[in-house]
C-alpha positions in Angstrom: -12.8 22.9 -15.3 -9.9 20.6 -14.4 -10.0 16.8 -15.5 -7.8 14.6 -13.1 -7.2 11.2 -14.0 -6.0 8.4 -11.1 -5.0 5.3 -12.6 -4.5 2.2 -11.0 -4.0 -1.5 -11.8 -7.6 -2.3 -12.2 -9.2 1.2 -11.5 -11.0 0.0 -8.2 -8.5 0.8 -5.4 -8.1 4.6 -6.4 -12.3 4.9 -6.0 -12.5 5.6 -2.4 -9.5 8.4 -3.0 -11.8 9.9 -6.1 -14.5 10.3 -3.3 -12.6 11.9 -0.8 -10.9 14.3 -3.3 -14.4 14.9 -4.6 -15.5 15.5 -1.0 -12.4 17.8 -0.3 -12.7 19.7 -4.0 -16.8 19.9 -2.9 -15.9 21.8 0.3 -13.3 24.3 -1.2 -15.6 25.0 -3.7 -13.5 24.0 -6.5 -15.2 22.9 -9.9 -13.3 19.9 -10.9 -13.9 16.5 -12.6 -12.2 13.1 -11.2 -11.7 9.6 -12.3 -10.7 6.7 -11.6 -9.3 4.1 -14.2 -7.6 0.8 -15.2 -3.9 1.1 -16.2 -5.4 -0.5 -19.4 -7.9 2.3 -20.4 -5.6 5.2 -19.6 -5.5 5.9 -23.4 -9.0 5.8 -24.3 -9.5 8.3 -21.3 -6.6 10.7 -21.1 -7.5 12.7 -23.9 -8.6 16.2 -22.0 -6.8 15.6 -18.9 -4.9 18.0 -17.1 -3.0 15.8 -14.7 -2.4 12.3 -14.3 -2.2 10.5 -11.1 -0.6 7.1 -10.5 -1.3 4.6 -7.8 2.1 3.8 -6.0 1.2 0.1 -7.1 1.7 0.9 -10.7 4.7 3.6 -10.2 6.6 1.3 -11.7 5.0 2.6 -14.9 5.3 6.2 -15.0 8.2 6.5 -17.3 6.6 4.2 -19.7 2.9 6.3 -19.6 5.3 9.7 -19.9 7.2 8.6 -22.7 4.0 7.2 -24.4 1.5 10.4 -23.7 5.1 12.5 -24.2 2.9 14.4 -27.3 -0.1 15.7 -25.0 2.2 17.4 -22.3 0.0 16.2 -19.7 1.8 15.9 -15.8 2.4 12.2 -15.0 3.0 11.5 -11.5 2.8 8.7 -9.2 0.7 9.8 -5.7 2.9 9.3 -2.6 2.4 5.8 -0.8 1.7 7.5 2.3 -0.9 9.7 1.3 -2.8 7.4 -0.8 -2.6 4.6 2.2 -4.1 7.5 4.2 -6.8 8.0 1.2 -5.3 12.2 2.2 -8.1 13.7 -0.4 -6.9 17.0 0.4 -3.4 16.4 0.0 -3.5 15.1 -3.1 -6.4 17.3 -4.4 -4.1 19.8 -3.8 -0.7 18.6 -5.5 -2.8 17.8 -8.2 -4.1 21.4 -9.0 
């Protein structure tokens, strides 16, 4: 099973988006867990992931999370404004499998 991990400032505005991809991963029939976190509790819950996603209000980070999760070899990307704005579950479901 794939483990995708959105993090956001507090881990609240990347919820509805976890519901929506669960929604969209439900009806393709994919097996797949997703989470939502805090930028501050990335590191006690990235351990497993396969992918990382980054709310555009934090891109600003990404360098920083890659160079510090650099070991784990885990994708660290930042979800495209529009999409996320759109809450576009499918879209980003399927960027991030």
């Amino acid at each position: 099973m794939k483990k995708i991990l959105l993090v956001c400032a507090a881990g609240m505005s990347t919820s509805l988006l976890v519901n929506k991809m669960k929604d969209e991963a439900s009806q393709q029939g994919i097996n797949v867990e997703i989470k939502a976190v805090a930028k501050e509790k990335l590191a006690e819950n990235i351990e497993g992931a396969h992918v990382v996603l980054l709310g555009p209000q934090i891109g600003y980070l990404e360098d920083d999370f890659k160079e510090a999760y650099s070991d784990l070899q885990i994708p660290i990307r930042v979800i495209n404004s529009i999409d996320y704005g759109m809450m576009n579950g499918k879209k980003i479901l399927a960027e991030a499998l």
